[in-house]
C-alpha positions in Angstrom: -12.5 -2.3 15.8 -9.9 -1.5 13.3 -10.2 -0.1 9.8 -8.5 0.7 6.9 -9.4 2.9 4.3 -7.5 3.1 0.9 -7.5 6.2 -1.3 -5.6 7.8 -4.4 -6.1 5.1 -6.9 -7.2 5.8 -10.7 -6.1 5.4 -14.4 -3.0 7.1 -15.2 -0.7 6.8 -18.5 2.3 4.7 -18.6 5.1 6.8 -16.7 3.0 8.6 -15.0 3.0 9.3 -11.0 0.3 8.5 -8.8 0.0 8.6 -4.5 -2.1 6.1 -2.4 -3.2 6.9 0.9 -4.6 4.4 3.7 -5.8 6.1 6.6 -6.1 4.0 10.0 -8.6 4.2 12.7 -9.6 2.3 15.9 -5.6 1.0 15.8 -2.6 1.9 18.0 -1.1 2.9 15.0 2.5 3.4 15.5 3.1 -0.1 16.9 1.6 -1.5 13.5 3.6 -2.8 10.5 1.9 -1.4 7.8 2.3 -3.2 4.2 1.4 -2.5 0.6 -0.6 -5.2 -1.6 -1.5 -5.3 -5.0 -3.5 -8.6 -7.1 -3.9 -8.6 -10.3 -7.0 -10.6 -12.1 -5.6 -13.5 -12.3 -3.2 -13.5 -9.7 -2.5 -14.3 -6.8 -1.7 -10.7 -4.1 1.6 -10.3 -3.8 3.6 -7.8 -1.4 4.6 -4.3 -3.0 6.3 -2.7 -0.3 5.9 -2.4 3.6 7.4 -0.5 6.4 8.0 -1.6 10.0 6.5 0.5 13.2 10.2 1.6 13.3 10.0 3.1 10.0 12.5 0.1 8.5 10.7 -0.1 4.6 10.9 -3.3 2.3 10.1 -3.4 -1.4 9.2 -5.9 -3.9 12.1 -5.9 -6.5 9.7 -5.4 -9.3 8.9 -1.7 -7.9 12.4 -1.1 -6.0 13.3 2.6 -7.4 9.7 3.4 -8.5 7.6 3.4 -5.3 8.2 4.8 -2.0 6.3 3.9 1.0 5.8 6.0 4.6 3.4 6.4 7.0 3.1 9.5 9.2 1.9 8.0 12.6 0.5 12.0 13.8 -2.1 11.5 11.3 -2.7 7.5 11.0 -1.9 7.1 7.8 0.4 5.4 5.4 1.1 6.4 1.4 2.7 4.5 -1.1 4.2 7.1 -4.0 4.3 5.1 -7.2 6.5 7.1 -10.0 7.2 5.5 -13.5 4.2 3.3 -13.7 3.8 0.5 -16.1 0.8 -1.5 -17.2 2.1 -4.2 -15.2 1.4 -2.4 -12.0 -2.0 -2.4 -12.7 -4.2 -4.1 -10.8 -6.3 -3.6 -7.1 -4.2 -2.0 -4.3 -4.3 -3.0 -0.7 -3.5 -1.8 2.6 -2.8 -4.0 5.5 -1.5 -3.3 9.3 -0.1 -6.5 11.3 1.6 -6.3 14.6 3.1 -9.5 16.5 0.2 -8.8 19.7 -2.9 -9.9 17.4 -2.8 -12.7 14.8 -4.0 -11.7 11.2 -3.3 -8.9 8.9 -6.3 -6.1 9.3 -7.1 -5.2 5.5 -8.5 -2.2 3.5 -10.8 -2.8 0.8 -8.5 -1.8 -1.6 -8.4 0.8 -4.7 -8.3 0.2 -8.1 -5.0 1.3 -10.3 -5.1 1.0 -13.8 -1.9 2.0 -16.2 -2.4 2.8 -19.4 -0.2 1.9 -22.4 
């Protein structure tokens, strides 16, 4: 059975850097889409960025030039680098992996990012 498990989150100043990890295990890894949520109290989750099994990456426009997403498929994992943060980015991280053979998105249980003013 698959799992995800999210890592890197914490409380960082506004304009500050900081790098989530997911790492993946009991998946075929490198035939997974692998995605990038974040919901805020409040809110409903909302995409942040995602890259395809072929390495093709997508962005919410809200993050385009601030985050960077890839995945390194020798060690199962996928980071999401998130430079000049705002207190708008703050809210709970998640990792998801879908592929077009199983129904469903396999989910992390997410890590907690809170920006500072």
């Amino acid at each position: 059975q698959g799992q995800l498990v999210e890592s890197g989150g914490g409380l960082v100043q506004a304009g500050g850097s900081l790098r989530l990890s997911c790492a993946a295990s009991g998946i075929i890894f490198n035939i997974y889409d692998m995605e990038w949520y974040r919901q805020a109290p409040g809110k409903q989750r909302e995409l942040v960025a995602s890259i395809t099994s072929r390495a093709r990456t997508n962005y919410a426009d809200s993050v385009k030039g601030r985050f960077a997403i890839s995945r390194d498929n020798a060690k199962n994992t996928v980071n999401l680098q998130m430079t000049s943060l705002k207190p708008d980015d703050s809210a709970v991280y998640y990792c998801a992996a879908a592929t077009s053979n199983s129904p469903g998105r396999l989910w992390g249980q997410g890590t907690q990012v809170t920006v500072s003013t």
